[in-house]
ROPAFI-401987 format. One record per residue (C-alpha): x negated, z, y negated; residue in three letters; residue number from 1. Coordinates in nm, 4 decimals. Each point is the difference from the previous one (the first is absolute). Layout:
% residues N
px; pz; py; aa; i
X; Z; Y; ala; NUM
...
% end
This chain:
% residues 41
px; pz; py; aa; i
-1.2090; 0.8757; -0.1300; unk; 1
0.3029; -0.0513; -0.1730; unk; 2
0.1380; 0.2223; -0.2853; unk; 3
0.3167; 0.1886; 0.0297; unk; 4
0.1390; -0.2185; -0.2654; unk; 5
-0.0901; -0.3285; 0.1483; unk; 6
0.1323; 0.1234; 0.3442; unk; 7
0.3872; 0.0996; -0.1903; unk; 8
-0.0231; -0.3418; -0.1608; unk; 9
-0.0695; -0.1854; 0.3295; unk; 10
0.2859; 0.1890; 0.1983; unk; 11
0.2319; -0.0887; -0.3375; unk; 12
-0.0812; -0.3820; 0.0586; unk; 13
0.0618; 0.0034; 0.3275; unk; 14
0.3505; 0.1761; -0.0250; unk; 15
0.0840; -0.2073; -0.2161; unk; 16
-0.0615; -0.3134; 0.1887; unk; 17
-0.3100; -0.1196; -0.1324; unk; 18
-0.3328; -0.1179; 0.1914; unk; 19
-0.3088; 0.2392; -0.0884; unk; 20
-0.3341; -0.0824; 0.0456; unk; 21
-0.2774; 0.2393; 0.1465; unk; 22
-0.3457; -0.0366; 0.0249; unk; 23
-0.1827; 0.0308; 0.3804; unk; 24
-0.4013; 0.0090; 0.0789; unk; 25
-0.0084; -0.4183; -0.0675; unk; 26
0.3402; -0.1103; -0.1574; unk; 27
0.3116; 0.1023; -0.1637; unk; 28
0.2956; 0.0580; 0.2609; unk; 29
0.3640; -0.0531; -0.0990; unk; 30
0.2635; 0.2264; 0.0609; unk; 31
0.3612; 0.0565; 0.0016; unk; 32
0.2998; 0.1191; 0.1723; unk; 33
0.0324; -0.1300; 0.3215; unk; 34
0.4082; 0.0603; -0.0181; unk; 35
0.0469; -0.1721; -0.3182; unk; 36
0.0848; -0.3571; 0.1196; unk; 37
-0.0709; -0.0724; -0.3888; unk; 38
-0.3192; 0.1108; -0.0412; unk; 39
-0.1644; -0.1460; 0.3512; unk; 40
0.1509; -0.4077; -0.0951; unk; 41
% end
């Protein structure tokens, strides 16, 4: 379960652009926002 903290800091990141990464049951999943032509290239 993620903290509180770790949660504001992943939302930050992905405001700001930036690709996060997340873990899953197996593997770490990457994230971003899908509107920011930036961050998807």
């Amino acid at each position: 379960m993620m903290s509180f903290w770790s949660l504001r800091c992943a939302v930050q990141a992905v405001r700001a652009g930036e690709v996060i990464a997340y873990p899953t049951e197996a593997v770490f999943g990457l994230g971003c926002d899908p509107f920011n032509e930036e961050a998807v290239l």
